[in-house]
Wavefront OBJ file of the C-alpha trace (Angstrom):
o trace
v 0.000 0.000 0.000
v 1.082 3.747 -0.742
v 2.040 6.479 1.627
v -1.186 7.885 0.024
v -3.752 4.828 0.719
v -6.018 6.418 3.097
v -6.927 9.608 1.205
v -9.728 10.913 -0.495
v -10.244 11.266 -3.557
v -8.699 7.414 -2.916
v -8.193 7.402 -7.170
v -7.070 11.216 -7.421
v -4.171 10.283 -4.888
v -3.325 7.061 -5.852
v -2.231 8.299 -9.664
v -0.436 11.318 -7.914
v 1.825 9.132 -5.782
v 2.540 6.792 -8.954
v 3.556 10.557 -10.524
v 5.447 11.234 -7.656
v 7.504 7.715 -8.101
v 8.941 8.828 -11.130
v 11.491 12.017 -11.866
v 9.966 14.355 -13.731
v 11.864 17.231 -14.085
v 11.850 19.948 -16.700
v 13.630 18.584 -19.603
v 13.456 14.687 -17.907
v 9.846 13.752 -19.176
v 10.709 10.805 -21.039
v 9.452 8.594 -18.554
v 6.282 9.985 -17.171
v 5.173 10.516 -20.514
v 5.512 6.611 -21.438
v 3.649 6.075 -17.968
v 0.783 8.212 -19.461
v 1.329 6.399 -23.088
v 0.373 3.040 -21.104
v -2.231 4.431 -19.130
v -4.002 5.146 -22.199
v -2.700 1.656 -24.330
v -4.017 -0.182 -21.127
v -7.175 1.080 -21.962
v -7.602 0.559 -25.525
v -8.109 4.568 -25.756
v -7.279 6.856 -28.403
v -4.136 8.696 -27.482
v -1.384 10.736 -29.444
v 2.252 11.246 -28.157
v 4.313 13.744 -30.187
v 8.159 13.624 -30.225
v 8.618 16.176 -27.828
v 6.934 14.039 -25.253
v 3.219 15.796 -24.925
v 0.257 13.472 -24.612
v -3.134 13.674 -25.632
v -5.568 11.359 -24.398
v -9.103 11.081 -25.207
v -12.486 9.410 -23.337
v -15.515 9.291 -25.448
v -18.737 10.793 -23.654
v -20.358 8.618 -21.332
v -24.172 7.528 -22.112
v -26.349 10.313 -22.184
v -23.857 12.718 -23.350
v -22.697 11.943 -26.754
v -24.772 15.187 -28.176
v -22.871 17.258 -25.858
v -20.180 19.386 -27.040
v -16.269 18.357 -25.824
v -13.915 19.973 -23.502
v -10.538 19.893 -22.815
v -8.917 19.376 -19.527
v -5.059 20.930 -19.345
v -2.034 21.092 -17.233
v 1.843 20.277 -17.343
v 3.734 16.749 -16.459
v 7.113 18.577 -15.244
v 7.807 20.156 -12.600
v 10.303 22.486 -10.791
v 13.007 20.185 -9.499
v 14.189 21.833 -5.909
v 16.093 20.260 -2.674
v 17.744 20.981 0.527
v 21.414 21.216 0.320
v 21.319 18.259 2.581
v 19.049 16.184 0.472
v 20.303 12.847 -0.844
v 17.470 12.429 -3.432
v 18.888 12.448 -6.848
v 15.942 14.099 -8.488
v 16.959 12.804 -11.965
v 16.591 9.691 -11.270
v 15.125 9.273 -7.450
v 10.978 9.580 -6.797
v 10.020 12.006 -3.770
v 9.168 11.372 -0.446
v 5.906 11.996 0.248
v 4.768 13.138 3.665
v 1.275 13.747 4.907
v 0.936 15.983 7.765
v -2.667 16.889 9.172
v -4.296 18.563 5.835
v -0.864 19.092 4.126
v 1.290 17.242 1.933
v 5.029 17.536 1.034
v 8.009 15.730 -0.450
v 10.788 15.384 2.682
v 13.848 17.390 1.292
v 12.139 18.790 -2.196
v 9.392 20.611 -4.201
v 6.326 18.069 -4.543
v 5.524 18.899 -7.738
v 1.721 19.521 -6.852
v 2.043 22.385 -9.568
v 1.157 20.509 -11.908
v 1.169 16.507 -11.029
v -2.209 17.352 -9.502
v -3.324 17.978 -13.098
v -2.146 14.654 -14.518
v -3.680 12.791 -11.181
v -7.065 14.866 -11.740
v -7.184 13.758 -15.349
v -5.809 10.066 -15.269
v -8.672 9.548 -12.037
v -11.514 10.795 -14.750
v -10.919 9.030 -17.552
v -9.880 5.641 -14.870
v -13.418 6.293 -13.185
v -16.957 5.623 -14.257
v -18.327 8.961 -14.318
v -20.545 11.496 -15.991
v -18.460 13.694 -18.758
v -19.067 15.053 -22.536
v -16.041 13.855 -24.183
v -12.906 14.854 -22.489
v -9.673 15.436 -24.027
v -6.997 15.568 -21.628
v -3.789 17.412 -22.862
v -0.587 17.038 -20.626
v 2.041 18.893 -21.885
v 5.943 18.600 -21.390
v 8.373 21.235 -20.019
v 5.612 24.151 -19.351
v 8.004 25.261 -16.445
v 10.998 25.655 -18.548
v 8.846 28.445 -21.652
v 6.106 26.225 -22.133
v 7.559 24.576 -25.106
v 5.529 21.400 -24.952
v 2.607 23.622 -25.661
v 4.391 25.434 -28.406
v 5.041 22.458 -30.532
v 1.950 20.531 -29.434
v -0.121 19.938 -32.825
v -3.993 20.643 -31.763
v -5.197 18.875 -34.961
v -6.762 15.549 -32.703
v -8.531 18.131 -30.520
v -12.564 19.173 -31.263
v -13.085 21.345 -27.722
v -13.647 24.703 -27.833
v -13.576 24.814 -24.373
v -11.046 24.325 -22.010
v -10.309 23.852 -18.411
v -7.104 24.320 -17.277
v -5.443 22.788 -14.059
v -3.107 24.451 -13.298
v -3.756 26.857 -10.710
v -3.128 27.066 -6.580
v -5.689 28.355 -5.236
v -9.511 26.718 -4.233
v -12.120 29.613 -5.646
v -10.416 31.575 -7.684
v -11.055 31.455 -11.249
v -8.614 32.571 -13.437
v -9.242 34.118 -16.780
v -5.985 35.904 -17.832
v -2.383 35.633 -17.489
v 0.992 37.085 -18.352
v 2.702 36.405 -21.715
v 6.346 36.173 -21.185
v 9.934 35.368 -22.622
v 13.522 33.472 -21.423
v 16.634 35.989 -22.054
v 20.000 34.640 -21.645
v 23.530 36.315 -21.347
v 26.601 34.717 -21.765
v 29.794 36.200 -21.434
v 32.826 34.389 -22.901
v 36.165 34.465 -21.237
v 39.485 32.920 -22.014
v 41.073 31.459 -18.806
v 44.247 31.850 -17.441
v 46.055 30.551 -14.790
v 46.708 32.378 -11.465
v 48.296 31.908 -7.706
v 46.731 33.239 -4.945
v 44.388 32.060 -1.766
v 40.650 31.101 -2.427
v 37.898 32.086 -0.964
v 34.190 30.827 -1.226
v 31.268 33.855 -0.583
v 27.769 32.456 -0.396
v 24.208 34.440 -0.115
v 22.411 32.384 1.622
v 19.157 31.424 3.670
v 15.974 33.066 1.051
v 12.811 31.936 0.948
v 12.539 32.023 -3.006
v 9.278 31.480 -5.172
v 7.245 31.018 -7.801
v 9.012 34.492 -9.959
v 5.585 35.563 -11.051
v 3.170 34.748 -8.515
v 5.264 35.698 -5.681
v 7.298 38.273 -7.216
v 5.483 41.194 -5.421
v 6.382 40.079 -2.045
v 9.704 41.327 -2.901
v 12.069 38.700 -1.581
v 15.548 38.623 -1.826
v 16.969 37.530 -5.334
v 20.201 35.440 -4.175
v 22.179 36.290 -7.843
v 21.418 40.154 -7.515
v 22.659 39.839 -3.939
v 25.816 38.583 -4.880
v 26.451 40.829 -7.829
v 25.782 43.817 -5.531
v 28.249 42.534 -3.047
v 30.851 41.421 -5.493
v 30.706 45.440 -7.348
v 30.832 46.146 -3.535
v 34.520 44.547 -3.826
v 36.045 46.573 -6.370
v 38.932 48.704 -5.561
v 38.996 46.951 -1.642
v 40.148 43.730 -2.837
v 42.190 41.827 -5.706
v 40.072 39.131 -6.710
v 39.245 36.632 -9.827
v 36.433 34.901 -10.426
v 36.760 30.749 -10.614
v 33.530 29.728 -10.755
v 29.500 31.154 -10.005
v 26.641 29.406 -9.255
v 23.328 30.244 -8.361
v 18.987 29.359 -8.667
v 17.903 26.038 -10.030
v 15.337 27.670 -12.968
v 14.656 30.969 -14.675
v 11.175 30.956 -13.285
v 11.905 30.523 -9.520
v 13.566 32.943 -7.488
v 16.696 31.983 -6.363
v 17.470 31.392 -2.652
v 21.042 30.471 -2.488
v 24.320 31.944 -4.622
v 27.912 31.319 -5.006
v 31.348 32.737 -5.863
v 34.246 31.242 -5.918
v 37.563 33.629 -5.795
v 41.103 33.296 -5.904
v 42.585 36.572 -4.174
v 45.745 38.236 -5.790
v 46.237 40.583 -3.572
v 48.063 40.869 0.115
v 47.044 38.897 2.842
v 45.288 41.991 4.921
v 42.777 41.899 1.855
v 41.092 38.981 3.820
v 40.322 41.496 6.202
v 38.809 43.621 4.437
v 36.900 41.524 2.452
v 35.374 39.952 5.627
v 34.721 43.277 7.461
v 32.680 43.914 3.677
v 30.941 41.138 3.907
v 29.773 41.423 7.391
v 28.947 45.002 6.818
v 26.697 43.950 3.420
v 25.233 41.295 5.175
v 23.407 43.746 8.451
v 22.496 46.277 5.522
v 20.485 42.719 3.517
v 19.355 41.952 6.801
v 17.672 45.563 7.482
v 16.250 45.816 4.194
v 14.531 42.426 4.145
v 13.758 42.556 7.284
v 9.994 42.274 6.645
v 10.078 40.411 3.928
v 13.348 37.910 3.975
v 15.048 38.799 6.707
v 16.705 35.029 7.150
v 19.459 35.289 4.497
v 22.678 35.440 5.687
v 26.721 35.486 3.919
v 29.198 32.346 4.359
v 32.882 33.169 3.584
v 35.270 30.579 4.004
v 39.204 30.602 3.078
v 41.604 28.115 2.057
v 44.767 27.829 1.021
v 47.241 29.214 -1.492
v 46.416 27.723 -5.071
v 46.894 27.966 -8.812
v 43.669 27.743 -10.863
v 42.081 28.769 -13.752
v 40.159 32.024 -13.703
v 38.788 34.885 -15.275
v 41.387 37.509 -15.385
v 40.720 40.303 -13.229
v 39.617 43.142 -15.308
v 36.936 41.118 -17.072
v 35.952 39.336 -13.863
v 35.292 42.913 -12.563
v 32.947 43.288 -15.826
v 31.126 40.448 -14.473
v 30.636 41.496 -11.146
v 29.220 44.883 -12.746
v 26.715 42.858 -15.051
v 25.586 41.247 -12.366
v 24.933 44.328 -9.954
v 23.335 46.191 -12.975
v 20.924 43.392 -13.395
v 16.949 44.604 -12.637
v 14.574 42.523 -10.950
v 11.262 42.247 -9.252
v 8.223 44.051 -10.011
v 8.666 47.117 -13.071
v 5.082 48.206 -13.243
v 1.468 47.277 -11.865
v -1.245 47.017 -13.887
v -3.558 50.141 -13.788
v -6.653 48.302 -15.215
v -6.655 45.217 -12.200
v -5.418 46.842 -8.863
v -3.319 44.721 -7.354
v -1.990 42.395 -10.355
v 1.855 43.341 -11.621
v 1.761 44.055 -14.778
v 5.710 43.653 -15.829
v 8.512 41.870 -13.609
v 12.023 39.743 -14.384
v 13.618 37.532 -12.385
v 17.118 36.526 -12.964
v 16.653 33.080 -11.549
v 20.134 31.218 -12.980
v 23.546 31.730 -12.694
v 26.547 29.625 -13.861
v 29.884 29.346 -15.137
v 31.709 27.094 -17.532
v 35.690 27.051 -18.543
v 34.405 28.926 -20.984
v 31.703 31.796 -20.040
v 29.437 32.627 -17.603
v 25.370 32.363 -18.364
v 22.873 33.963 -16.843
v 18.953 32.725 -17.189
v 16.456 35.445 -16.844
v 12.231 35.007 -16.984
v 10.738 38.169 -18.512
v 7.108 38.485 -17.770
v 4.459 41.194 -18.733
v 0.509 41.005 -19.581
v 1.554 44.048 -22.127
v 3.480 42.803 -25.160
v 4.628 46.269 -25.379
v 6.232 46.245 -21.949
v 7.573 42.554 -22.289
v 9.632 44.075 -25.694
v 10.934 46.918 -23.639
v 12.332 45.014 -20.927
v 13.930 42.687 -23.276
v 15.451 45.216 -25.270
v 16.458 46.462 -21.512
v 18.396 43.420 -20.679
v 20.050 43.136 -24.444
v 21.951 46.671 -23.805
v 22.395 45.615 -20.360
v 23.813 42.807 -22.217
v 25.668 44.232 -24.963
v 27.445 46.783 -23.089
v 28.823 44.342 -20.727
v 30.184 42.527 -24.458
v 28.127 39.434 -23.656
v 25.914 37.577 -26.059
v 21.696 38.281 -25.760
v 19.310 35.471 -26.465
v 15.636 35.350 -26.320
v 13.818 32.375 -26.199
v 10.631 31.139 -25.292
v 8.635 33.548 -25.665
v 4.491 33.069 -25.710
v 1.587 35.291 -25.604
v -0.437 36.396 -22.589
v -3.918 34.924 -22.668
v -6.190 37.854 -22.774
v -9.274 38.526 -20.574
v -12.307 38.105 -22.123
v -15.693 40.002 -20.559
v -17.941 37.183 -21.945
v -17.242 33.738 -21.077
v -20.147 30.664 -21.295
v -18.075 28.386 -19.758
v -16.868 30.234 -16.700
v -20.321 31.355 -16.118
v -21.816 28.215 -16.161
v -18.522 27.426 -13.755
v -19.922 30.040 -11.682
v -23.497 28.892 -11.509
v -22.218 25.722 -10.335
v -19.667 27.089 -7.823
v -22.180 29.220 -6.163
v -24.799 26.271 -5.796
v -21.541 24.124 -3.735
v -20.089 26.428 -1.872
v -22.666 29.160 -1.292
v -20.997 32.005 -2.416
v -18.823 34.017 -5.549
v -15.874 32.326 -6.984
v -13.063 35.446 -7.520
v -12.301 36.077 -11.135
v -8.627 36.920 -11.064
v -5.769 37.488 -13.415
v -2.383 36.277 -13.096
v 1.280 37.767 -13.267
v 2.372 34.367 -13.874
v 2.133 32.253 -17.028
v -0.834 29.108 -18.122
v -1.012 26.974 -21.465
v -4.167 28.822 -21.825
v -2.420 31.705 -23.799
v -1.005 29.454 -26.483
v -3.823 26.920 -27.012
v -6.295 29.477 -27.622
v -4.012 31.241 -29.748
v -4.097 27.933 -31.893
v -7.631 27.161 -31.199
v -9.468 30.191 -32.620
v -12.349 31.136 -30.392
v -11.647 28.665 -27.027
v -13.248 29.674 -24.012
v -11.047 29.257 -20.790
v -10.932 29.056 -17.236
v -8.261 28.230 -15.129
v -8.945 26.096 -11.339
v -7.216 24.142 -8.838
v -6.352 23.551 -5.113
v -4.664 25.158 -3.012
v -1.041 25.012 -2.643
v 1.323 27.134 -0.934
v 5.499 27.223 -1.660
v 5.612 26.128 -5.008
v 8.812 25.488 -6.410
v 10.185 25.861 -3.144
v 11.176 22.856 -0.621
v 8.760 23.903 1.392
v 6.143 23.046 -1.687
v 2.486 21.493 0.046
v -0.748 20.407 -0.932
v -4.005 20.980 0.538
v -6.139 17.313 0.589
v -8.787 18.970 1.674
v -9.193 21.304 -1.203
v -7.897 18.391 -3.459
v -10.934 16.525 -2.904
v -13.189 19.621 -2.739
v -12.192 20.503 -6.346
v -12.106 17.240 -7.266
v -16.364 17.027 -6.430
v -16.716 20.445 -7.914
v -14.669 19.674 -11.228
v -17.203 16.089 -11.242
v -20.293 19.092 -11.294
v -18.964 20.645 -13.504
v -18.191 17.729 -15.717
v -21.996 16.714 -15.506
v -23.280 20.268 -16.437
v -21.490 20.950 -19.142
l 1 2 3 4 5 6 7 8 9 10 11 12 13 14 15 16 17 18 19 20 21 22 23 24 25 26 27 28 29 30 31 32 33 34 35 36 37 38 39 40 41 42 43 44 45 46 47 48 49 50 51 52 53 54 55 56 57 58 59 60 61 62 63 64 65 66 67 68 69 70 71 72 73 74 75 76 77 78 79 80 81 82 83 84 85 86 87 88 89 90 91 92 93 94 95 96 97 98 99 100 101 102 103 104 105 106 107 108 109 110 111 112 113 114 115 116 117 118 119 120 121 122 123 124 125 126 127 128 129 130 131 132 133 134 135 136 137 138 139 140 141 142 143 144 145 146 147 148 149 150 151 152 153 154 155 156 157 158 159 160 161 162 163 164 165 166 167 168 169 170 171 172 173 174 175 176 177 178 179 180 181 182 183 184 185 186 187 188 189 190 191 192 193 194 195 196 197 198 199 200 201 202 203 204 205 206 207 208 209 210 211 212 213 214 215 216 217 218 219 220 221 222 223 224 225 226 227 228 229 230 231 232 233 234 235 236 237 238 239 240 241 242 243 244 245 246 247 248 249 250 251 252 253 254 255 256 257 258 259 260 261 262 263 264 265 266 267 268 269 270 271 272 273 274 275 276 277 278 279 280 281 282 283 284 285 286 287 288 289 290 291 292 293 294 295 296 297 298 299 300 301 302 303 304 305 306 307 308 309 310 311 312 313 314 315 316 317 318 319 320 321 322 323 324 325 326 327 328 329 330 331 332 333 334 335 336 337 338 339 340 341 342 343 344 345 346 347 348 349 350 351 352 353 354 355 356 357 358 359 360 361 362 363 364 365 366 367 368 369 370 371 372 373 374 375 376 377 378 379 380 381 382 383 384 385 386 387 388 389 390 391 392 393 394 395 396 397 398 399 400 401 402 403 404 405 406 407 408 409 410 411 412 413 414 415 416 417 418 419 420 421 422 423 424 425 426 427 428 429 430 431 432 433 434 435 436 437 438 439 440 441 442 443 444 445 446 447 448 449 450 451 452 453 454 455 456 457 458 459 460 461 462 463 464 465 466 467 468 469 470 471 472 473 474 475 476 477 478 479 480 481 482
């Protein structure tokens, strides 16, 4: 028996902990999506798997509803792969760890992946189940955290719905009915290396809370990569330093809660001083500023020995330093027309360095196309002037609001005769498939539901089983209606 067993929805649960049982990372689908391609073998159903790994699945209508028209239910098979520093799990190739505590689960060391493995477990439990349903074409797409490029590629030619609920949201009674369009930039600065003597020394940001870079993006946490930037340009002139290697963030989309230099230090030995005094000094003024709103993060310096190694010379790893403290992020405007919703935001989320450059992984986000082009044009002279190399990629359309809606009035109907009350008809700064299957399905009608979660993409990641199951009898009613 599962970890899962005793929970209700028994079938809703029992698919996500088979999800959970195999890695499914951005850009590691391979394998859940052949678990979904035998799901639907198993049961002699019509299914389509494209080469990037997306699967369609379809259920005719059950008796009674053949005359009614289709709909499509939606959501993502990856999911943000996060864990403690501590964590053994090797999320390439290890399941998670479930844990149920009171109304909450979690994955022990790691995100869950509720956002969006609640999706697939919603959809596989329908189609499993005996229920009432026009017919239902479930899409689950591949890499939707990573630029939604599963949806990009995904060929809508098997699909009749023009209507289409989407799954992946976090929070019970809110209906969503827009979102942000947005972009991946990257910079990459090339370096030659050369070899230099001196002692090393390891500065760390540490101790964020990180996030979900659009939905969370207002509460203005501390972005681990622009931390470090602004304390190595804090460097310059005190201390003799080369960069040997950066890390930082584990996706574009995810604000980063940890980052990494590593230096080898040219200059005397009272520079260790003074670097130390700098970094104690920078890390009081984080701590005041993020006081209210990350006020954990802390600096780690450790030295070791004399060394030779190969670095970026000096003069260019000073450039770098600068690119990285001239890097913007958080929220650039709110929207005027929603109070409350950010309109445009970035959100440099990943930092690295090879023998060979140093890359940097921003997620652009706006609901104005306008203002999405601006801020990439932004980062490219940010770019350019620093001499490293611009790229934009993934980059997909906001999904619009629309004043008249059947389906999420209908939604609505039923929502009020459950639960006795308004759903809340929001839109998001963050992105849903939504945007680019209605811009290849002319004329689809959307709404966007789920449970509630809290963390995502964080270790601290959980799922509500109450709400799972309350959404769960509320998507069945709707199901019925429609």
């Amino acid at each position: 028996m599962g970890k899962l067993s005793g929970l209700a929805p028994q079938d809703v649960f029992y698919y996500f902990e088979e999800i959970c049982g195999i890695p499914h990372g951005s850009g590691n689908t391979q394998k859940i999506s052949d678990y979904l391609k035998k799901f639907a073998a198993d049961r002699k159903l019509e299914y389509y798997q494209d080469a990037a790994g997306n699967m369609i699945i379809i259920k005719e209508a059950s008796a009674g509803y053949e005359d009614h028209p289709p709909v499509m239910l939606q959501g993502h098979m990856d999911m943000v792969m996060v864990k403690k520093p501590d964590c053994a799990i090797d999320m390439a190739k290890d399941g998670l760890q479930l844990v149920v505590s009171g109304d909450r689960l979690m994955a022990e060391g790691t995100s869950l992946g509720g956002d969006n493995g609640v999706a697939v477990a919603y959809g596989l439990a329908l189609i499993a189940g005996n229920y009432k349903h026009p017919r239902l074409e479930l899409v689950i797409t591949v890499d939707e955290e990573v630029g939604m490029n599963g949806a990009r590629v995904l060929d809508v030619t098997p699909l009749k719905s023009k209507r289409l609920i989407n799954l992946d949201s976090e929070e019970e009674g809110i209906f969503l009915a827009g979102c942000a369009g947005g972009a991946r930039v990257d910079l990459s600065l090339g370096y030659v290396p050369v070899s230099v003597k001196g002692a090393f020394c390891s500065i760390a940001v540490k101790g964020l809370q990180g996030g979900h870079s659009g939905e969370e993006i207002h509460k203005e946490r501390g972005n681990a990569i622009c931390l470090l930037g602004r304390l190595l340009y804090r460097l310059q002139g005190e201390v003799k330093f080369s960069i040997e290697g950066l890390e930082g963030g584990v996706a574009d989309n995810a604000i980063p809660t940890a980052a990494k230099a590593q230096l080898i230090l040219t200059g005397s030995d009272k520079e260790k001083e003074v670097l130390t005094q700098i970094c104690v000094n920078t890390e009081q003024e984080y701590k005041n500023e993020l006081k209210d709103k990350d006020g954990a993060v802390w600096i780690e310096v450790r030295f070791d020995e004399e060394r030779e190694a190969k670095v970026m010379e000096e003069n260019l790893s000073l450039r770098t330093a600068m690119l990285l403290n001239a890097l913007p992020y958080g929220v650039q405007a709110m929207s005027a027309a929603m109070p409350g919703l950010v309109e445009t935001s970035l959100n440099p989320g990943l930092l690295c360095m090879s023998e060979e450059s140093v890359q940097i992984g921003i997620s652009v986000r706006s609901s104005l196309d306008s203002a999405k082009k601006a801020l990439i044009g932004r980062l490219k002279s940010i770019g350019e002037l620093a001499a490293a190399e611009v790229k934009v990629r993934g980059d997909y359309p906001g999904w619009a609001y629309q004043k008249e809606s059947p389906l999420r009035e209908k939604m609505a109907e039923i929502y009020r005769e459950l639960y006795g009350r308004e759903p809340k008809v929001q839109a998001i700064h963050a992105g849903v498939e939504c945007g680019l299957l209605a811009y290849k399905i002319p004329g689809l009608d959307c709404v966007s539901i789920g449970p509630d979660m809290k963390n995502i993409h964080t270790t601290e990641e959980e799922l509500s089983i109450s709400s799972t199951e309350r959404v769960w009898n509320y998507l069945l009613r709707v199901l019925e209606a429609l």
